[in-house]
C-alpha positions in Angstrom: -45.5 -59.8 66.3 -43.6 -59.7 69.1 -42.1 -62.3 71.2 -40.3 -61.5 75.0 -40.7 -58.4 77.3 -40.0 -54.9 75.8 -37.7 -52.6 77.4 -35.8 -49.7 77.3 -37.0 -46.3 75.7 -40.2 -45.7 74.6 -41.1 -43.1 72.3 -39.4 -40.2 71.4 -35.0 -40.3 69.6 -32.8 -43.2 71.2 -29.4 -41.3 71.3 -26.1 -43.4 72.4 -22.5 -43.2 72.1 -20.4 -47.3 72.1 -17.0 -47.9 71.4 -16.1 -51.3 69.5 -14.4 -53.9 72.0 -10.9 -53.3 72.1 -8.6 -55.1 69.5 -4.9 -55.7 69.9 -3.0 -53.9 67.8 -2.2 -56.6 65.1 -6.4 -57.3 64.9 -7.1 -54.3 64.5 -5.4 -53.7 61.3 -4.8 -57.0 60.1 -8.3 -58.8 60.6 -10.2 -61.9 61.7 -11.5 -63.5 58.4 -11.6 -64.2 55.2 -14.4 -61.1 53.9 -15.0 -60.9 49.9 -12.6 -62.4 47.5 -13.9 -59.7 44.5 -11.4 -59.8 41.5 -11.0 -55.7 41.6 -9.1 -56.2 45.1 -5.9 -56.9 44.8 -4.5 -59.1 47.8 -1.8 -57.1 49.7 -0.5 -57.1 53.1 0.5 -54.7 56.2 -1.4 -52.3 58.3 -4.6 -50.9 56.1 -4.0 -47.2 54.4 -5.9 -44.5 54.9 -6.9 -44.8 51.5 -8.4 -48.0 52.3 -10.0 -46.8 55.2 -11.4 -44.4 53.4 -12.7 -46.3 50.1 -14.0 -49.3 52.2 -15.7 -46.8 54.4 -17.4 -44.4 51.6 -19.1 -48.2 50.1 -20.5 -49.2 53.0 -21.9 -46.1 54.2 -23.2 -45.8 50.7 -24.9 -49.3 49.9 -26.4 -48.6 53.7 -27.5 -45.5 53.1 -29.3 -46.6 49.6 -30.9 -50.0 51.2 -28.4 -51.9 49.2 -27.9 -54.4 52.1 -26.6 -57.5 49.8 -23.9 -54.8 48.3 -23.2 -52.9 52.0 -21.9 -56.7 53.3 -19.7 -57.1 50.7 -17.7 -54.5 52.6 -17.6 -56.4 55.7 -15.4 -59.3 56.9 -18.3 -61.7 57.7 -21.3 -60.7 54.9 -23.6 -63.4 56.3 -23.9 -62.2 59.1 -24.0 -58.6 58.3 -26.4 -59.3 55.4 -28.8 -60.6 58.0 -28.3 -57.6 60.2 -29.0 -54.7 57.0 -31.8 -56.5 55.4 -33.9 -56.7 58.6 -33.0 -52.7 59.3 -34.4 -52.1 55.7 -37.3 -54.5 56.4 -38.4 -52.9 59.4 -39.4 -49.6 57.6 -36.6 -47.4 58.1 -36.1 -44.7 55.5 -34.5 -41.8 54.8 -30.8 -43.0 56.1 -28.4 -40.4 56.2 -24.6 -41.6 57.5 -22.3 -38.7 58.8 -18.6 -39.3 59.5 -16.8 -38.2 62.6 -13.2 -37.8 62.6 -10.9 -41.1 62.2 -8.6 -42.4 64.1 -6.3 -44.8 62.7 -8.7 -47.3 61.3 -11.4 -46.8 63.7 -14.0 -44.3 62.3 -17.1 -42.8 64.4 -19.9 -41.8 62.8 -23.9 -41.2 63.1 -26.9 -42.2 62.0 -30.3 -40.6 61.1 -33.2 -42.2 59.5 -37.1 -41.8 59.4 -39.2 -44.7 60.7 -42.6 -44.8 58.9 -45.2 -47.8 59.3 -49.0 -47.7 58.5 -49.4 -43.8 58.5 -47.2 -42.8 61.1 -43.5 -42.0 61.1 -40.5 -41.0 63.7 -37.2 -39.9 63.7 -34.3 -42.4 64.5 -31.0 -41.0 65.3 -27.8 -42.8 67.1 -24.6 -42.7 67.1 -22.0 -45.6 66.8 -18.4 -46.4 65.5 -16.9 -49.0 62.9 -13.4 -50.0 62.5 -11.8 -51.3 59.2 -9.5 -54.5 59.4 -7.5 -56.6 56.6 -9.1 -59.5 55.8 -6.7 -62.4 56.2 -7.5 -64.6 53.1 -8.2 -62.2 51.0 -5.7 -59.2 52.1 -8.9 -56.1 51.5 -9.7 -53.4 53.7 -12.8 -54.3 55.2 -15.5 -53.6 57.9 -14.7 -55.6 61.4 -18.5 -57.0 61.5 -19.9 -56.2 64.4 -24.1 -56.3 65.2 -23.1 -53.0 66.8 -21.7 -51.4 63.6 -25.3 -51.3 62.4 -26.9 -50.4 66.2 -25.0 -49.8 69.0 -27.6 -52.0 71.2 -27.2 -55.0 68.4 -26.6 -58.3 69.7 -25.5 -61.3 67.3 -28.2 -62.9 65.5 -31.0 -60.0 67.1 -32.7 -58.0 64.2 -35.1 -54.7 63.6 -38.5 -55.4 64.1 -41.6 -52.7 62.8 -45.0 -53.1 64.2 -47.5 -53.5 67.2 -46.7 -54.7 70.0 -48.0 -58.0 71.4 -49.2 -56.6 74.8 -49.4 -52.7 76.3 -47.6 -51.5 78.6 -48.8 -52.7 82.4 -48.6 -50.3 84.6 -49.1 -50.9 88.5 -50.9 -47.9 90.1 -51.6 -46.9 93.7 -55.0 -46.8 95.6 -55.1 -42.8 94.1 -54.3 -43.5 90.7 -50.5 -42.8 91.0 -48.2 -45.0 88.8 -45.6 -47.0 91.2 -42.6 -47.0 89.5 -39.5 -49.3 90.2 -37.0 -46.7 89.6 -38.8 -44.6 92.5 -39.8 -47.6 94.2 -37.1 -49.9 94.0 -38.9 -52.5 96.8 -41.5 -53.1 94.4 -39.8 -54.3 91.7 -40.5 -58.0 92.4 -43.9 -57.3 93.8 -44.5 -55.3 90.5 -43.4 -58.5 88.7 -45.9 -60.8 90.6 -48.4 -58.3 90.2 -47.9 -58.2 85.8 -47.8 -62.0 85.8 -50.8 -62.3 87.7 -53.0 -60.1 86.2 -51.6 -58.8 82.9 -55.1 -60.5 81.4 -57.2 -58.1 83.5 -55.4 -54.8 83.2 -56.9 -54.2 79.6 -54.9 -51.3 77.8 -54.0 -50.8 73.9 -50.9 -52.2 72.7 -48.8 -49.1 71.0 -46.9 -48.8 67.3 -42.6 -49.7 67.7 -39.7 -50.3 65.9 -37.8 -52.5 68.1 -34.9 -54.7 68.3 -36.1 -58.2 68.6 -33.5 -60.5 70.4 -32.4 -63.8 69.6 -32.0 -65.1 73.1 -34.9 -65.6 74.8 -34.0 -65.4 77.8 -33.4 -61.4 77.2 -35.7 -58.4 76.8 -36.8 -56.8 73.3 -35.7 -53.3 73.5 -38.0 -50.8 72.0 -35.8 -48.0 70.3 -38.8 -46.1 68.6 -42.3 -45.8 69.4 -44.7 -44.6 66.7 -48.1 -44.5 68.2 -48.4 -44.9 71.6 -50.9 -47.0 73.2 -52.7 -47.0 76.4 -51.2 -48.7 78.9 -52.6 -51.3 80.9 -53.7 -50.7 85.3 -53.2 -53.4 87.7 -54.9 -51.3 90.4 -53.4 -52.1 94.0 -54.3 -51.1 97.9 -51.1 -49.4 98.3 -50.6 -46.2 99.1 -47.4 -44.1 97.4 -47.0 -41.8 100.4 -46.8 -44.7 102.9 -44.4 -46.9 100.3 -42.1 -43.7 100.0 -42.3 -43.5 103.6 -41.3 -47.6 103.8 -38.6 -47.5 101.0 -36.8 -44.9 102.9 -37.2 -46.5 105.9 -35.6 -49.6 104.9 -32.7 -47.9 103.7 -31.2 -46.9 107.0 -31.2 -50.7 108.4 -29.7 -53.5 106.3 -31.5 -56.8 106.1 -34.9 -54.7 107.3 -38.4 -55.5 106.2 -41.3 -53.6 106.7 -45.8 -53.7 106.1 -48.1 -51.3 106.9 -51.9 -52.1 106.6 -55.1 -50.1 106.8 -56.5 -51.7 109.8 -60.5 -50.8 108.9 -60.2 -52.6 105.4 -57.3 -55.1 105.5 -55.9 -53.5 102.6 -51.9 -53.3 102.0 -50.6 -49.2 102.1 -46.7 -50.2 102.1 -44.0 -52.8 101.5 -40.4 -52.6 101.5 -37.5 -54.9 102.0 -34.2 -53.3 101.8 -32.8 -56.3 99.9 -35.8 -56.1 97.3 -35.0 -59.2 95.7 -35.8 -61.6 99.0 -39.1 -60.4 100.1 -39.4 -61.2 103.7 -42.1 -58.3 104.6 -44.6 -61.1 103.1 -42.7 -64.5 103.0 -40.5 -64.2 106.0 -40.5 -67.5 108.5 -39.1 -65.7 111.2 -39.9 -66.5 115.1 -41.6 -63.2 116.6 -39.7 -62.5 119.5 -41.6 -60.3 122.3 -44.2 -59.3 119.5 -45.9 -62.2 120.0 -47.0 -61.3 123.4 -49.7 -59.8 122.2 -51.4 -63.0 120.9 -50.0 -64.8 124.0 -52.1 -61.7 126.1 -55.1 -61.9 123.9 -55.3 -65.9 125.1 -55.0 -65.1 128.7 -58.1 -62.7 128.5 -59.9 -64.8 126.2 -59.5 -67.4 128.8 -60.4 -65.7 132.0 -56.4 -66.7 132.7 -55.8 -62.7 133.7 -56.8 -59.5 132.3 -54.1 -55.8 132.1 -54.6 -55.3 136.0 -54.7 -58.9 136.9 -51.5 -59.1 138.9 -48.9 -62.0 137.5 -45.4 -61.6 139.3 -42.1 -61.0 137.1 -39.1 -62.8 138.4 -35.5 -63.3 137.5 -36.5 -66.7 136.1 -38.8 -69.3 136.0 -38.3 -73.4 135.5 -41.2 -74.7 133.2 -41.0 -78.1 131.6 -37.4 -78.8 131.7 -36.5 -74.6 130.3 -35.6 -72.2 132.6 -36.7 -69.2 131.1 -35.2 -65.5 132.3 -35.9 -61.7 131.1 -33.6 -59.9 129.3 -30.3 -57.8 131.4 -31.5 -54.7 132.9 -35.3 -55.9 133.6 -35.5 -55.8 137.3 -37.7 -58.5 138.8 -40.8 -57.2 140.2 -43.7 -59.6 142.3 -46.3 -57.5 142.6 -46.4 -56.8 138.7 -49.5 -56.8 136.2 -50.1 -58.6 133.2 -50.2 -54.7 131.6 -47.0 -54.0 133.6 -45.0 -57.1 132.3 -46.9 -56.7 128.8 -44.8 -53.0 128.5 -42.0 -54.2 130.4 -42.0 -57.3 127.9 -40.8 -59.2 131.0 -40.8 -63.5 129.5 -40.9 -64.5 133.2 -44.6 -63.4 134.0 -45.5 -64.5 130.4 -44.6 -68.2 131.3 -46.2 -67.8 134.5 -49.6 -66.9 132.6 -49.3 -69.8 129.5 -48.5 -71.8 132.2 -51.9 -71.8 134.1 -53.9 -74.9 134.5 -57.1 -73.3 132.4 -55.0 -73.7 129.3 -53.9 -76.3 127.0 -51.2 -77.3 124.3 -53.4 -76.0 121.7 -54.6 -72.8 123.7 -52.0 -70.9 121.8 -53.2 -72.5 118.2 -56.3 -71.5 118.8 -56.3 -68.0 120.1 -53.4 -67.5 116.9 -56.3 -68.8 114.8 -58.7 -66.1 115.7 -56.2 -63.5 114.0 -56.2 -65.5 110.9 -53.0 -66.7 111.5 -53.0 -70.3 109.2 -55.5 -69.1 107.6 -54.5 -70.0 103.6 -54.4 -66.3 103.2 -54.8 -65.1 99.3 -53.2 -61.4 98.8 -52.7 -60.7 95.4 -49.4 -62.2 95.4 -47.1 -65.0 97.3 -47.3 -64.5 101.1 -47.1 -66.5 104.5 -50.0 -66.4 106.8 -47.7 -67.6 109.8 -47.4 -71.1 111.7 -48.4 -71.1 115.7 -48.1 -75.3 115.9 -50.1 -76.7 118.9 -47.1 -76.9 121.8 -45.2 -80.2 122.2 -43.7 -81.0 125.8 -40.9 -78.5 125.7 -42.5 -75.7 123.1 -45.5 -74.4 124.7 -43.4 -72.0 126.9 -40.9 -70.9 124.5 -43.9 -70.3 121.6 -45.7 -67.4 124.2 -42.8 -65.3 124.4 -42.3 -65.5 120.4 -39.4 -68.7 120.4 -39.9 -72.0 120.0 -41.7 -73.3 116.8 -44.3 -70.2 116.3 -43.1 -68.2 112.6 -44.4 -65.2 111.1 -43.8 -62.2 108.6 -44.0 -58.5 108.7 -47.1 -58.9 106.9 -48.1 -61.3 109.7 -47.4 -59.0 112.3 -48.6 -56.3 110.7 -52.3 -57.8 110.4 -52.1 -58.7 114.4 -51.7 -55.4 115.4 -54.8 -54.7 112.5 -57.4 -56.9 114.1 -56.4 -55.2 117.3 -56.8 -51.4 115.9 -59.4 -52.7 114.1 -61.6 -53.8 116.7 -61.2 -57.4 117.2 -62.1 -58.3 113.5 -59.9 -59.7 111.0 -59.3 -58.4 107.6 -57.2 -60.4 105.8 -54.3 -57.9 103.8 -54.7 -58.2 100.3 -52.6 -55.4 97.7 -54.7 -55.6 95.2 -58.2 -54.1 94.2 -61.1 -55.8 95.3 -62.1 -56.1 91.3 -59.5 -58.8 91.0 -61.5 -61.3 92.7 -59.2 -62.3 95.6 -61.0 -64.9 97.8 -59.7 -63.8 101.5 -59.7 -65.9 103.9 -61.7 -65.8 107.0 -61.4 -66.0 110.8 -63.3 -65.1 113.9 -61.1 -62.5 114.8 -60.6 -61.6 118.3 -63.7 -60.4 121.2 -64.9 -56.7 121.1 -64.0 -56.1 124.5 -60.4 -58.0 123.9 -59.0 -55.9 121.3 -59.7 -52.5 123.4 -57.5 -54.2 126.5 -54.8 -55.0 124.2 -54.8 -51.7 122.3 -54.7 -49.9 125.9 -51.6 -52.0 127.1 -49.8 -51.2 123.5 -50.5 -47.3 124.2 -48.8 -47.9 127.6 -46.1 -50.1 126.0 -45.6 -46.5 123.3 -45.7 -44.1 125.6 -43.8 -45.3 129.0 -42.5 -48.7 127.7 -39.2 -49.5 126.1 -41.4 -48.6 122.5 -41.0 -44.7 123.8 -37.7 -43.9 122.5 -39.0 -44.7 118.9 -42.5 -43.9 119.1 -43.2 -41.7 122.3 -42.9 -38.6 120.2 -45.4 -39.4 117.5 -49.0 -37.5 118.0 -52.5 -39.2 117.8 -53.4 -42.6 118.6 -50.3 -44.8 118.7 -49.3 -48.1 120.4 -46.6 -50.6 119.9 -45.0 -53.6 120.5 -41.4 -54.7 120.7 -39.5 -57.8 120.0 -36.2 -59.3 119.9 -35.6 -63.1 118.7 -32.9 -65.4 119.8 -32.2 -67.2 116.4 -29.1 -70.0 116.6 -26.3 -69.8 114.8 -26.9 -65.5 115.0 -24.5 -63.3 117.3 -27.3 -60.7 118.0 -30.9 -61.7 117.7 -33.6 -60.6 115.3 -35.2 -57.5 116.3 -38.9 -56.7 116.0 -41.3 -54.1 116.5 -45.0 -53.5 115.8 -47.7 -51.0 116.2 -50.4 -48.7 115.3 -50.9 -45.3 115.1 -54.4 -44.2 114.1 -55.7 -46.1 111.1 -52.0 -47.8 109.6 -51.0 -51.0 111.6 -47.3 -51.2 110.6 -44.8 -54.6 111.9 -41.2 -54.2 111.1 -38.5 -56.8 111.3 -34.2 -56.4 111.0 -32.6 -59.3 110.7 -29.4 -59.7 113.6 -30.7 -55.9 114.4 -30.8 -56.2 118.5 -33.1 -55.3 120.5 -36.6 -54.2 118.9 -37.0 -50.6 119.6 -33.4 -50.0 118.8 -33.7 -51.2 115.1 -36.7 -51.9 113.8 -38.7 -49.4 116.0 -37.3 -46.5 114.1 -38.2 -48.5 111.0 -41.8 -48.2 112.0 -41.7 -44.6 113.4 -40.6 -43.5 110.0 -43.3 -45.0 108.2 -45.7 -44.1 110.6 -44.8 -40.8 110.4 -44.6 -40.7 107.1 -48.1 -42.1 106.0 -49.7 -40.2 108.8 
């Protein structure tokens, strides 16, 4: 039985050309040990012959060929080690070996190999090609064999051997909320999410182990590497939410923006339709800490008309700045200040000062944030499918509680995190947690109270404005249906352009998008989310 992870090429004839690792001129005709001390080889000295080359090469392509592995070694400077390597190619049931020489040169001689695998009824062709070069042994003075595992196979490792049989598991294959196999090659976010997804629930995908000749490797830390398969099996289906048209649609968009992360979620089911992270080994589209930025405005808007603090035409001025607890807190260049403005206005405008004026109001609290952030799941414990943040909004200290409604201070969330705001909103008010995975796998979600029926319409009404008029426009104004948006931008120490966010709906996908030092958030991540949006429409 098998032991490690298979890879490489199933079914069907594993063809491959390798060169031997180069030599200096001296090794290459002179040797590196000792080989056989047989009394019918003279000892002599100098560069090998072609004679030699040619004797030593027609008795170990012979012995080979004839499953004489004991003899075949003979011919090789190290016959331990190349004993090892030939008896476990004739153990694993391969037949029929036919050796053909290419043309020499000097005492390196290409050549190729076909064979017949046959185990328990069924049988395969094996064909490869490879090259051997022939040395002078330096105790004994013979032309022999450099051993190499490659001489043998040209994907032989030292101390790996040929290994005949079933597999220990099938094949796990991930598949999309259609049935369509996501692929890493085609999908190269998911790789690591594919990963998590195998280890998680390999024991639930079922399947049928197939029939292989493999080579088995002696490090463990390295993958088996199925050469031949005789009998295919059925291959095990982790069956996820996700949706290949919007993943395509969020793999190219993370392409065109480095350090750029990306969710979409179905907003009436919770369920996961995309993720991509255009550094797919660091998956901050589910595990990202980052502070919002402007985003968060629309949980800071959803506690002001929760609270009976203001509703969209409730009219909150916008100044330059505003002192608050020891901060003075401005708007970003360009925002003019305007007194007369609406919580709806300074929502699209994403003006901070009119945002502090509203946290600020004496009907709310140090926790008032906390709790309204709780209603959208957010701390929640969620439970996915695989490892993900459900985002921290801390109850405000002294200094914090301004900062933390305009997306600063100590409030941290993902894409994903984002991504499920804008959901509850789309959605109704009610929150879904995401999950990626079938509902079949058993995934407790967590709960939360979500939002008030006639909250969530307010807020989706001041994202449409934010789309369609608001700084959103230039990403989003020119995508039909039902679309609104938030955007973002994060001052983050130590960075010489903030973090830039954006987040929004259009029809039933909820998509958040974050790019790491990108600027402002409908310069960078906004297109991010247009192209997805587009794309899964």
């Amino acid at each position: 039985m098998r032991n490690g992870v298979k890879t490489g090429l199933v079914g069907g004839v594993f063809t491959v050309m390798v060169g031997i690792a180069g030599y200096g001129a001296f090794n290459l005709y002179n040797g590196v040990t000792g080989g056989s001390t047989s009394a019918d080889s003279a000892p002599t000295a100098g560069p090998v012959t072609g004679a030699e080359v040619e004797k030593t090469v027609e008795g170990f392509f012979k012995s080979w060929q004839n499953g004489e592995a004991d003899a075949a070694a003979e011919f090789t400077n190290n016959p331990v080690a190349a004993g090892k390597a030939l008896h476990s190619f004739a153990a694993a049931d391969i037949t029929k070996v036919k050796i053909e020489r290419g043309k020499a040169s000097g005492a390196g001689v290409p050549f190729s190999v076909s064979a017949t695998v046959a185990h328990e009824g069924e049988s395969k062709p094996l064909a490869y090609k490879s090259k051997l070069t022939v040395v002078r042994g330096e105790t004994t003075g013979r032309a022999l064999v450099d051993w190499q595992p490659s001489v043998v196979h040209p994907l032989l490792k030292k101390d790996d051997t040929f290994e005949v049989g079933e597999a220990d598991t099938p094949q796990i294959e991930a598949v999309d909320r259609d049935g369509k196999v996501l692929d890493r090659d085609k999908y190269p976010s998911l790789g690591p999410v594919l990963d998590q997804l195998r280890e998680r629930y390999e024991d639930k995908a079922g399947g049928k182990p197939g029939i292989e000749l493999w080579i088995e490797r002696a490090d463990a830390t390295a993958y088996n590497t199925t050469l031949v398969t005789l009998q295919k099996g059925e291959p095990g289906k982790i069956k996820t939410t996700l949706s290949a048209k919007v993943q395509a649609a969020a793999e190219q968009a993370v392409r065109s923006k480095a350090k750029s992360s990306v969710v979409a979620i179905q907003p009436s089911t919770g369920q996961v339709l995309g993720v991509a992270n255009q550094e797919p080994g660091n998956n901050t589209a589910f595990l990202g800490r980052l502070a919002p930025g402007s985003t968060m405005k629309i949980v800071t808007a959803a506690t002001f008309i929760d609270n009976g603090v203001a509703g969209p035409g409730t009219r909150i001025p916008c100044p330059n700045t505003i002192p608050y607890r020891s901060q003075t807190f401005g708007n970003l260049p360009g925002l003019a200040p305007n007194e007369n403005a609406t919580l709806a206005e300074n929502f699209s405008r994403s003006c901070n000062t009119g945002f502090i004026k509203g946290i600020a109001h004496d009907s709310l609290n140090d926790n008032s944030l906390t709790q309204e952030a709780a209603k959208f799941g957010i701390g929640a414990e969620w439970q996915t499918g695989i490892p993900s943040y459900d985002g921290s909004v801390p109850p405000a200290d002294t200094s914090d509680r301004g900062a933390n409604a305009i997306g600063q201070g100590v409030v941290q969330m993902s894409p994903l995190n984002m991504a499920s705001i804008v959901a509850t909103v789309q959605g109704g008010g009610a929150f879904r947690q995401p999950v990626i995975v079938d509902s079949s796998y058993g995934v407790q979600r967590a709960g939360a109270s979500g939002i008030s029926p006639g909250t969530a319409p307010q807020l989706a009404q001041m994202m449409r404005t934010t789309a369609r008029s608001g700084p959103a426009a230039t990403a989003v104004g020119g995508l039909g249906g039902d679309v609104g948006a938030k955007t973002g931008s994060a001052e983050v120490a130590g960075q010489t352009k903030p973090n830039s966010w954006f987040a929004g709906f259009r029809g039933d996908i909820a998509v958040a998008a974050v790019v790491v030092e990108g600027g402002r958030g409908g310069e960078s991540a906004g297109p991010i989310v247009a192209t997805v949006r587009r794309g899964g429409a």
